[in-house]
C-alpha positions as CSV (number, residue, x, y, z in Angstrom):
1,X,59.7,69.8,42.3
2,X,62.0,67.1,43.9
3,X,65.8,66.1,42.3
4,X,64.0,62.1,42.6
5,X,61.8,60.7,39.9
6,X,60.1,58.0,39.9
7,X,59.7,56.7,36.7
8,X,56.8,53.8,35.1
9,X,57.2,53.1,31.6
10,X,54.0,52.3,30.1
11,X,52.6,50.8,26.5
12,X,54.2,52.6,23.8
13,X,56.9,54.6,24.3
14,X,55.0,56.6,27.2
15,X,56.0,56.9,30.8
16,X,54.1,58.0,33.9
17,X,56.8,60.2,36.3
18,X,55.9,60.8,40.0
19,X,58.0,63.5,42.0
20,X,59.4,61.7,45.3
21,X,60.6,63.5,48.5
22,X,63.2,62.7,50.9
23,X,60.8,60.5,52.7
24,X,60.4,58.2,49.7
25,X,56.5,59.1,49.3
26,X,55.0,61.6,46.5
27,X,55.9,64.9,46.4
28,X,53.3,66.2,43.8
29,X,51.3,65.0,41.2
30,X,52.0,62.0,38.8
31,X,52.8,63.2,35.1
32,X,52.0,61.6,32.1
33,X,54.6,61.9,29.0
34,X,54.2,60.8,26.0
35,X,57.8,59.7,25.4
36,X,60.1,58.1,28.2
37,X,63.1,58.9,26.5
38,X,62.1,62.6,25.8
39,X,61.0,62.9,29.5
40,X,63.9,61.9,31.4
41,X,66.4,64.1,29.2
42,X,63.7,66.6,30.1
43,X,64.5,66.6,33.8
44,X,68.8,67.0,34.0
45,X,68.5,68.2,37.9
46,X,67.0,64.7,38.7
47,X,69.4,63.3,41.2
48,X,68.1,59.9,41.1
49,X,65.2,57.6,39.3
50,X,63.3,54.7,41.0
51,X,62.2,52.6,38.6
52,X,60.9,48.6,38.9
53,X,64.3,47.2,36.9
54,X,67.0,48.7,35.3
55,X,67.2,46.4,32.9
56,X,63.8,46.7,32.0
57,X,63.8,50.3,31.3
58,X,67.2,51.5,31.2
59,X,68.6,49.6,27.9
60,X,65.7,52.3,26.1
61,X,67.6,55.4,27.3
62,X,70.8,53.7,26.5
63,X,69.9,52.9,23.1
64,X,68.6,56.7,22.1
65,X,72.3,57.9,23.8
66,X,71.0,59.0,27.0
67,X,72.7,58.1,30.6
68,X,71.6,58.8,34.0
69,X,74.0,59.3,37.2
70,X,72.0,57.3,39.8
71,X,68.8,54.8,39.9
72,X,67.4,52.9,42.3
73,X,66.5,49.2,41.4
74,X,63.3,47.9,43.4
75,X,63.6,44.6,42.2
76,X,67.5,44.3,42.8
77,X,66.6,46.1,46.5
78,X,64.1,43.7,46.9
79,X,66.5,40.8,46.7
80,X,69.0,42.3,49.3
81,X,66.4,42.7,51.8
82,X,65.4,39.4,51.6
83,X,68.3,38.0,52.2
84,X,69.1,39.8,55.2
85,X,65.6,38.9,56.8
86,X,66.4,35.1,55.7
87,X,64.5,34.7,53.0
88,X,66.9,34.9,50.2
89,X,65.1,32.8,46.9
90,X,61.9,34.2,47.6
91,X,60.2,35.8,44.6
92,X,61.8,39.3,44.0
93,X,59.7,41.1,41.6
94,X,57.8,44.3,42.5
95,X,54.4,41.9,42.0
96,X,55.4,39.7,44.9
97,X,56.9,42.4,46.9
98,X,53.8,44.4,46.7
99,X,51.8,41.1,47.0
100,X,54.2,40.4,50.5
101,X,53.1,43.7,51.7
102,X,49.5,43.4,51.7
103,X,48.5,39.6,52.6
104,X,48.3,38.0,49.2
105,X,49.3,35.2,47.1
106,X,52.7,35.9,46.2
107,X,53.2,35.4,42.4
108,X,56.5,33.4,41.8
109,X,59.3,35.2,39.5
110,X,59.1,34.6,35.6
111,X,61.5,32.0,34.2
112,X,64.8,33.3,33.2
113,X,64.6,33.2,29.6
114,X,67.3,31.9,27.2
115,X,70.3,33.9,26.4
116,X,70.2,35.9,22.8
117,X,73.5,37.2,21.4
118,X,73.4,40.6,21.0
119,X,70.3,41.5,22.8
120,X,69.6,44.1,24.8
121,X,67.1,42.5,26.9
122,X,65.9,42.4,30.2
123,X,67.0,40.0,33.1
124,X,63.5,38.2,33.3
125,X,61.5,37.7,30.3
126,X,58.7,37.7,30.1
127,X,57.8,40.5,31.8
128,X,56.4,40.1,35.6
129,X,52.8,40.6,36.1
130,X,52.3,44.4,35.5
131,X,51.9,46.6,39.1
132,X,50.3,50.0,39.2
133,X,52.7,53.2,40.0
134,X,50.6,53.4,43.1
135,X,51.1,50.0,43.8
136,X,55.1,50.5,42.8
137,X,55.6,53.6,45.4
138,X,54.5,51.5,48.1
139,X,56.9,48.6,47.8
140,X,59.7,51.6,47.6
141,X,58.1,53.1,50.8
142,X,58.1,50.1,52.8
143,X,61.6,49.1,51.4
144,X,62.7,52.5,53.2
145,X,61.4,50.9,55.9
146,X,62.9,47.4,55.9
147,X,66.4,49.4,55.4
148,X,66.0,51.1,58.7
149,X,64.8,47.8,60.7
150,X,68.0,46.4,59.4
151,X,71.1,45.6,61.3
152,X,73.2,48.2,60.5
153,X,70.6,50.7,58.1
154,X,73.6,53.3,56.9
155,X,75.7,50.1,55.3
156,X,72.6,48.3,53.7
157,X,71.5,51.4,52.2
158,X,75.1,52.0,51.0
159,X,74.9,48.0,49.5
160,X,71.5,48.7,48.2
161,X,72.9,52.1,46.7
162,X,75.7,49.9,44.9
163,X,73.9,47.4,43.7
164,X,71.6,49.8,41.9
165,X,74.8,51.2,40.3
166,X,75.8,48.0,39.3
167,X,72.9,47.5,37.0
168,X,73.4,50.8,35.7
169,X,77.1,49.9,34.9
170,X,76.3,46.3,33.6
171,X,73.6,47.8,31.0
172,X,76.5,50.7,30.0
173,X,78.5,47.7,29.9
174,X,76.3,45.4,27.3
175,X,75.6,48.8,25.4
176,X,79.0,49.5,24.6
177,X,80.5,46.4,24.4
178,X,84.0,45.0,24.6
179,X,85.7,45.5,21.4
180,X,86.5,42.1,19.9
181,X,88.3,41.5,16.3
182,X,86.5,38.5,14.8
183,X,89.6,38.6,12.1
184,X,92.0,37.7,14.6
185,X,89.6,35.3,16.1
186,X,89.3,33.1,13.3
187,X,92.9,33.7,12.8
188,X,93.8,31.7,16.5
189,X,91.0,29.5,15.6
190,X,92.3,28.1,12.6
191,X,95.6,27.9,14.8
192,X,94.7,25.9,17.1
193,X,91.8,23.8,15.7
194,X,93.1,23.7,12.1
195,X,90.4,23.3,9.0
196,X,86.5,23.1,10.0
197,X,85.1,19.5,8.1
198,X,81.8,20.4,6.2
199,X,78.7,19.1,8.4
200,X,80.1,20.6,11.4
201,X,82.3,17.8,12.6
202,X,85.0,18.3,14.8
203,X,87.7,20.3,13.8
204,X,91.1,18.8,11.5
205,X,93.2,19.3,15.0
206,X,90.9,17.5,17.3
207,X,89.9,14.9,14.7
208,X,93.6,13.9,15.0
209,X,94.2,13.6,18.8
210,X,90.8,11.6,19.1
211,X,92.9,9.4,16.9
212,X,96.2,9.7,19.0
213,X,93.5,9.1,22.1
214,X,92.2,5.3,20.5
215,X,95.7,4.2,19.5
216,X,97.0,5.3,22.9
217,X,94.2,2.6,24.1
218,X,94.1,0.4,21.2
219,X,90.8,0.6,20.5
220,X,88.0,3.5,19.2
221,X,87.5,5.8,22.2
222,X,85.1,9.4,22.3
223,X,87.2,11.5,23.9
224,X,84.4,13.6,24.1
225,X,82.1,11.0,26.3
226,X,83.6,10.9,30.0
227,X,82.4,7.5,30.8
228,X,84.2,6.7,27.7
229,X,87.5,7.4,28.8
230,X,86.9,6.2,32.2
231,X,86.1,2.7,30.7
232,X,89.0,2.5,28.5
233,X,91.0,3.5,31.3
234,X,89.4,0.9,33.2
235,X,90.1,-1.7,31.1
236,X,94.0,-1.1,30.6
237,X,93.9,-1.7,34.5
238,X,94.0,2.0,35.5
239,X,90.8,3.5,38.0
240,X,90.3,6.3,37.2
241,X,86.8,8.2,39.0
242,X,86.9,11.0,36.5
243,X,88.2,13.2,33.7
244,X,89.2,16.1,35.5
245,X,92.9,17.3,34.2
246,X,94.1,17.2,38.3
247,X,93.1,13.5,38.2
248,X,94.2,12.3,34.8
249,X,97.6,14.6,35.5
250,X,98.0,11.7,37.7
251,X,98.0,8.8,35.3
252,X,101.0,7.3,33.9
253,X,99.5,6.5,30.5
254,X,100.1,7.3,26.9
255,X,96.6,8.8,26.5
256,X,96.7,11.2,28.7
257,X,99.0,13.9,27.2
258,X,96.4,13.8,24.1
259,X,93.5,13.5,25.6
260,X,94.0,16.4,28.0
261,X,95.0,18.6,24.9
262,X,91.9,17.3,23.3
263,X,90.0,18.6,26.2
264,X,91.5,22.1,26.2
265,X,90.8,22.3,22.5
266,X,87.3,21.1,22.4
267,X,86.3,23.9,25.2
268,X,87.4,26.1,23.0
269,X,85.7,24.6,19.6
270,X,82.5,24.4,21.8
271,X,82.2,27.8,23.9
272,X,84.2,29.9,21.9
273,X,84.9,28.2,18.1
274,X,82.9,29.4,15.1
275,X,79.7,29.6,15.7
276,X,80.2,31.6,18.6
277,X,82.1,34.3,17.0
278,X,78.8,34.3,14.6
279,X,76.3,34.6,17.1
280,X,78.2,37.0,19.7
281,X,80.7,39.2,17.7
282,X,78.6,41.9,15.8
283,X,80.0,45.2,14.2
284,X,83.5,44.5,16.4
285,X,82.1,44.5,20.0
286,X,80.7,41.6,22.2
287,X,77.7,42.6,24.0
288,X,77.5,39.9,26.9
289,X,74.3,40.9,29.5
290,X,76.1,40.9,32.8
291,X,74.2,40.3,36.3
292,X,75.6,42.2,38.9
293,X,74.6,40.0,42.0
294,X,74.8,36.9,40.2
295,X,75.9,34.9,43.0
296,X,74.6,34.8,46.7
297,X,77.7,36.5,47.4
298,X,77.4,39.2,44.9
299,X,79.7,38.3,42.5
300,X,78.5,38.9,39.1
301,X,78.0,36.3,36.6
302,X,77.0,36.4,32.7
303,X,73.8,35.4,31.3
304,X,75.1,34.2,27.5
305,X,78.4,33.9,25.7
306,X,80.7,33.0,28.5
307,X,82.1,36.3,29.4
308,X,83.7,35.3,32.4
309,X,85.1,31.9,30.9
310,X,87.4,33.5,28.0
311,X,90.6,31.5,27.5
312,X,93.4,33.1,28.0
313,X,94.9,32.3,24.5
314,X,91.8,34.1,23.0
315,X,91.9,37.5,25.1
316,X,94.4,38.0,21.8
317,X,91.4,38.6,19.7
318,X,90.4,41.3,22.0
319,X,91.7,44.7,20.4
320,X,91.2,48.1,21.1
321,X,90.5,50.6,17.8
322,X,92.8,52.9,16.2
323,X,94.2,55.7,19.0
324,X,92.8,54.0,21.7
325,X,94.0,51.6,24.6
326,X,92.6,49.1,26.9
327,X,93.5,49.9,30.6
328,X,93.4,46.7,32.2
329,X,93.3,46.9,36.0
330,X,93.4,43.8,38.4
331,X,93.2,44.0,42.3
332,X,96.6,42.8,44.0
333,X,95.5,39.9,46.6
334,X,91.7,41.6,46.9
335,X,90.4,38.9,49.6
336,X,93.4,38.9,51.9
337,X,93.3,42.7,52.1
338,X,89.6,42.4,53.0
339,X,90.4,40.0,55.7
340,X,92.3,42.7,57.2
341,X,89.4,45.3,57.3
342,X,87.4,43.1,57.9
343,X,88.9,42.1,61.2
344,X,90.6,44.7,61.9
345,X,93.7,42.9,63.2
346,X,96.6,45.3,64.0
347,X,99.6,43.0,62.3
348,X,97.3,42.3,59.4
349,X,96.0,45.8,58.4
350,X,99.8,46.8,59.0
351,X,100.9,44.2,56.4
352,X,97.7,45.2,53.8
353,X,98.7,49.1,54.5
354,X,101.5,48.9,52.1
355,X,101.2,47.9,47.9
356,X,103.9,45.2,48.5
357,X,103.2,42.0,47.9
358,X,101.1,41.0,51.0
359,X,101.6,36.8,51.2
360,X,105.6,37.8,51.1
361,X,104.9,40.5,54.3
362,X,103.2,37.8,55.9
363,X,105.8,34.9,55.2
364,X,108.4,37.3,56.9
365,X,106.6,37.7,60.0
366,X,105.2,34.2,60.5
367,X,106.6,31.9,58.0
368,X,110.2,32.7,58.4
369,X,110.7,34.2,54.7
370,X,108.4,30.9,52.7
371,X,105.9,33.1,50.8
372,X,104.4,29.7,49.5
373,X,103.4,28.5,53.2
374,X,102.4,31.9,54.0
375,X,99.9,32.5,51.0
376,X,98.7,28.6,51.7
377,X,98.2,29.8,55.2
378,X,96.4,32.8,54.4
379,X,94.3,31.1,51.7
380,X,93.7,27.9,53.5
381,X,92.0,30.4,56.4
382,X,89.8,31.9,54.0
383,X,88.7,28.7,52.2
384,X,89.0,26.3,54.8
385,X,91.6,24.3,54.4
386,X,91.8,22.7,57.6
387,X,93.4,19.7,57.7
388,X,96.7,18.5,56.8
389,X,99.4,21.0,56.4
390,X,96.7,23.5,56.0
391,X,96.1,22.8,60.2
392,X,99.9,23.6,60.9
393,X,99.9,27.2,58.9
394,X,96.9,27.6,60.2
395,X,98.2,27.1,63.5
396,X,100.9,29.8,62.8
397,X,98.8,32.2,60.9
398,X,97.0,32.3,64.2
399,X,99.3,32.8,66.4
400,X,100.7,36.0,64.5
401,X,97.5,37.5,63.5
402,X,95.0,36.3,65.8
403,X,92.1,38.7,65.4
404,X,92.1,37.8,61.4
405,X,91.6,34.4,61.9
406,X,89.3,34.3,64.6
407,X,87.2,36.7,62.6
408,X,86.8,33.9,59.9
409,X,87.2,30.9,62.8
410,X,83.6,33.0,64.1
411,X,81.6,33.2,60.2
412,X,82.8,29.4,60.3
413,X,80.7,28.1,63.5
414,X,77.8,30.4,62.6
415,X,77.4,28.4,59.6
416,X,78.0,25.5,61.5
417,X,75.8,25.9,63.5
418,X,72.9,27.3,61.1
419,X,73.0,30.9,61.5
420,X,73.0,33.7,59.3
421,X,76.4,35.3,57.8
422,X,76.6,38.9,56.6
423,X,79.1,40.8,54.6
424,X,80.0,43.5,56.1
425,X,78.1,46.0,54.3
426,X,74.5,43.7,55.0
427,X,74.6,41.1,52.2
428,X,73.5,38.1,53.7
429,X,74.2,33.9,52.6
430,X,71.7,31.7,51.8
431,X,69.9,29.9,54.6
432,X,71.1,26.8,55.8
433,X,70.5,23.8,53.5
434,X,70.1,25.9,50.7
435,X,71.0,23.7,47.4
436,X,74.2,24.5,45.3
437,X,75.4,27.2,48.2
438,X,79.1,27.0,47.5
439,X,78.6,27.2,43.7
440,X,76.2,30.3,44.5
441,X,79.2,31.9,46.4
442,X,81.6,31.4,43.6
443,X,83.8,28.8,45.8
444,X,86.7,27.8,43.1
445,X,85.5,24.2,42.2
446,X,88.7,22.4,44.2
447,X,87.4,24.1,47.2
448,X,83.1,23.4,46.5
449,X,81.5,21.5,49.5
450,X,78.3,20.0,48.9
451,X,75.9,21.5,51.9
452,X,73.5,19.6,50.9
453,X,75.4,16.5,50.6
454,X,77.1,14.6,53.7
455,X,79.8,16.6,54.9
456,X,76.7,18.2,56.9
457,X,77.4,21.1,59.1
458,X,81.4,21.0,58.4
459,X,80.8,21.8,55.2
460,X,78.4,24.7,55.3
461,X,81.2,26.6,58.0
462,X,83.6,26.6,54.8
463,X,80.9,28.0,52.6
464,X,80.1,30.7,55.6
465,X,84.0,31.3,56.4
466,X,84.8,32.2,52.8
467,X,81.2,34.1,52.1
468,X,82.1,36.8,54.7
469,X,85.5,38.0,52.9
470,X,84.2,36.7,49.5
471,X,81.0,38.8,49.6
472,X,82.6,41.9,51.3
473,X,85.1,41.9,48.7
474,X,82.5,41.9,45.7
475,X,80.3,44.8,47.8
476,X,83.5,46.8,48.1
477,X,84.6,46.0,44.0
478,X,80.8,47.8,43.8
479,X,81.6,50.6,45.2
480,X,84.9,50.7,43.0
481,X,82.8,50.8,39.7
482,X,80.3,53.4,40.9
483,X,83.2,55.5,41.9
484,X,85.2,55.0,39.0
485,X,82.0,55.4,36.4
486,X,81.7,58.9,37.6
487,X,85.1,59.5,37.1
488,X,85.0,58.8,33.7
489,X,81.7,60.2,32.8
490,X,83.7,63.7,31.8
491,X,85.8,61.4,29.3
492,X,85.3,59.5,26.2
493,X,86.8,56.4,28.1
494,X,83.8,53.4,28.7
495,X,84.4,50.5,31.6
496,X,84.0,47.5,29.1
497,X,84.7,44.6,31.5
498,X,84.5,43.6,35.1
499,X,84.7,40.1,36.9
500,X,85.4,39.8,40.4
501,X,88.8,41.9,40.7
502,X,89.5,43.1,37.2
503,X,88.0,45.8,35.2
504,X,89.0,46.8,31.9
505,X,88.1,50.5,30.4
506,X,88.4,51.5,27.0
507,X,89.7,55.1,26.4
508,X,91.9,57.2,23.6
509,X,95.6,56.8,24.1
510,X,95.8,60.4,25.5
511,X,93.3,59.6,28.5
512,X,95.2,56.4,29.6
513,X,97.0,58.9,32.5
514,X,93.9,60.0,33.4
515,X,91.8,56.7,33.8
516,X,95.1,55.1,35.7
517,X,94.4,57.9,38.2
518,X,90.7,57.3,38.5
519,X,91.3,53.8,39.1
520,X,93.4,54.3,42.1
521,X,91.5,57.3,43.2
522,X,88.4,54.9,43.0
523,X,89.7,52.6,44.8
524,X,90.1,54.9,47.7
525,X,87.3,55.6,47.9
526,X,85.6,52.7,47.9
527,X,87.6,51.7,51.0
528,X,86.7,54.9,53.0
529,X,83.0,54.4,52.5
530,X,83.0,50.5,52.7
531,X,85.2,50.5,55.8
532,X,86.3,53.8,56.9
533,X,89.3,55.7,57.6
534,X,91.7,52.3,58.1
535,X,95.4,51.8,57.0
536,X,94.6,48.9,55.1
537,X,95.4,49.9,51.1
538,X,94.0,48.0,48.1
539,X,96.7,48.4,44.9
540,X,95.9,47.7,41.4
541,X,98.5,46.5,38.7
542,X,97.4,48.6,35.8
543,X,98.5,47.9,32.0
544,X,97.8,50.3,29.0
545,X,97.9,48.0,26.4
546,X,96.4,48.1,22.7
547,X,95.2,43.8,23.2
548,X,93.6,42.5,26.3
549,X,96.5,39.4,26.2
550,X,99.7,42.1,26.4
551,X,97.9,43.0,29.9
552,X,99.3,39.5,31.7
């Protein structure tokens, strides 16, 4: 029959299978099988299964040891298309999307439900309101459609072809798990907190610099409660408008050295102390659920146990098993070198075509030799930092590379002015006025405006500036994964990690050689079929090493 299955899981372990053609519409007769599992192993020339969600269906072949080379997501393609036809936040399950497509009442999406450590669960629950397979091959039809009426069809069906294997990699991901030794983890713990009090008070360490904290101010003080501090600080005649570490860094006071540690500490004791290590550390591996698209800009995020937010003095506790390795790779100056495809500016791409460090090349041609005024410039034009000195290397970035900066001067006044931004593969920002837009697009939190607070127009140009290199960046990291998973698959080594520009794989010692290959190989790739055949080059700084901390 066809080499594309469409696949509808039904009560039980049962599945209905429908044969699909090129054209997306049924190429013979639907097939009931008694077990989904049995039925996909069933059917190795499939080249491709359409299903509603991977994480809905895929965790079950995961779980009985079976893997599939490509799927697409309707519910993840769902969201893509409505982004670029404006209308990104609109309910994306297949319900409303069939719903959408014939006239109804759209039925809004499920609430997310509440993280559970170690589950292998699905990214809404409870379920969406059940659609037929009929009902199911329409939405895919007309999302062939919607691809083609797009503004560039080949890239959004290479985005909508990444995302879907950037599910497939995130449940591989939570399956396996990152391998995590709770022994050393209570080991730091006990290190840096000291003894846990019975009743589950605060830790000996932290007990003792809330101390140091009220004799610093000479009176009791939470250094826990914000508006605490601020009115002890307040009353020893210093304003202070928060407890961010950049402002209190600020303060001559005796407090602040403790209370800053205290801080560091209790982020620790609260996200990643005890408890956590119970509830997300099981059998040596933590299983976060990642969520590829995450973020308007496609970043992924983590739904549960703070994946992303690991402190850097706890990546010790993360510890590969006998006779293997962790090959840690991180992407040298990933956004900048985008900036270059992007805009295709000669002097850029012919600074990005070489591994070297890219803010020095750029220093040397427009900075006179300072690499720090050079990487401020270059950052500052991403994140628009416009003012200040940020203006004067600006000014010089500008002159030397002209087509770069207009590129992101253009993203700027088109969110200025209210229009749409796209990546350049098709993933497109939130509309204008959208709440919480710059914390959608993963904006570090120095550089978040507020679009929907007063800086107005100004502010949503920054968000649009930095979601056209930010976004491109995380399409092309999907094509990275997807190229790199296949690598793999002949090996016994597992991607265990990704966030933003790093991925981490997990391999024996004698395949470290070949997975340090794949990465750069993958990497290649990805570049050729995000962008073409252009000079620009994106290196990786690789590390073999047996604990995620040796890496950096």
């Amino acid at each position: 029959m066809g080499t594309r299955w469409a696949v509808f899981p039904t009560e039980g372990t049962g599945a209905d299978l429908v044969p699909l053609g090129d054209d997306a519409l049924p190429a013979g007769p639907s097939v009931r099988e008694p077990d989904l599992v049995a039925a996909v192993a069933a059917r190795p020339e499939a080249t491709r299964w359409v299903w509603r969600s991977t994480p809905a269906v895929y965790p079950r072949l995961l779980a009985a040891g079976l893997r599939v080379d490509r799927a697409y997501d309707i519910e993840a393609a769902e969201a893509l298309l409505l982004g670029h036809e404006g209308r990104l936040g609109a309910p994306r399950s297949a319900a409303a999307a069939w719903a959408r497509l014939h006239g109804l009442p759209v039925p809004p999406d499920p609430p997310t439900r509440a993280a559970e450590p170690g589950a292998q669960s699905s990214l809404f629950d409870p379920a969406p309101p059940p659609v037929q397979p009929e009902a199911l091959l329409d939405v895919y039809a007309e999302q062939q459609r919607r691809h083609g009426a797009t503004a560039a069809p080949g890239r959004m069906r290479l985005l909508t072809a990444a995302e879907s294997a950037g599910m497939l990699i995130a449940a591989e991901m939570q399956a396996h798990g990152l391998p995590w030794s709770a022994r050393v983890h209570r080991e730091l713990l006990a290190e840096l907190l000291g003894e846990r009090y019975a009743g589950g008070g605060e830790p000996r360490r932290l007990a003792e610099l809330a101390e140091e904290v009220s004799a610093a101010f000479g009176r009791r003080v939470r250094p826990d409660l914000p508006a605490d501090v601020v009115r002890a600080f307040a009353g020893a005649g210093i304003r202070v408008r928060s407890t961010r570490r950049w402002e209190l860094e600020s303060v001559a006071h005796p407090a602040v050295a403790p209370l800053l540690e205290y801080k560091r500490l209790y982020r620790i004791w609260v996200a990643h102390g005890w408890s956590w290590l119970q509830d997300w550390v099981r059998e040596g591996r933590f299983r976060p659920e990642f969520l590829p698209g995450g973020t308007a800009s496609g970043r992924w995020v983590t739904h549960g146990g703070g994946a992303l937010q690991i402190p850097r003095v706890l990546r010790r506790a993360v510890v590969a098993g006998p006779g293997r390795r962790l090959v840690v790779a991180d992407a040298d100056q990933l956004e900048p070198r985008v900036l270059a495809a992007l805009s295709r500016d000669p002097g850029l791409m012919e600074v990005a075509a070489r591994p070297e460090d890219l803010y020095q090349a750029v220093s040397e041609r427009a900075f006179a030799g300072d690499r720090e005024q050079a990487k401020l410039a270059v950052l500052g034009a991403i994140y628009g930092q416009t003012s200040g000195d940020g203006l004067k290397h600006l000014a010089a970035l500008r002159r030397r590379f002209p087509q770069a900066v207009a590129y992101v001067d253009e993203a700027a006044r088109a969110g200025e002015e209210g229009r749409l931004v796209r990546t350049w593969l098709g993933r497109t920002c939130p509309p204008s006025g959208t709440p919480g837009e710059a914390e959608e697009a993963g904006l570090p939190q120095e550089e978040e405006p507020s679009p929907a607070g007063g800086s107005g127009a100004r502010a949503r140009g920054r968000f649009t500036r930095n979601f056209v290199v930010q976004g491109s960046a995380a399409d092309w990291a999907l094509l990275l994964l997807a190229a790199l998973r296949r690598r793999c698959a002949p090996l016994a080594a597992e991607l265990v990690f990704f966030q933003h520009d790093e991925v981490i794989v997990e391999c024996p010692t004698e395949e470290v050689p070949a997975v340090t290959a794949a990465i750069h190989e993958a990497a290649a790739e990805a570049t050729g079929l995000v962008f073409g055949p252009i000079p620009v080059r994106f290196p990786f700084t690789v590390a073999a090493v047996e604990c995620y901390a040796d890496a950096k």
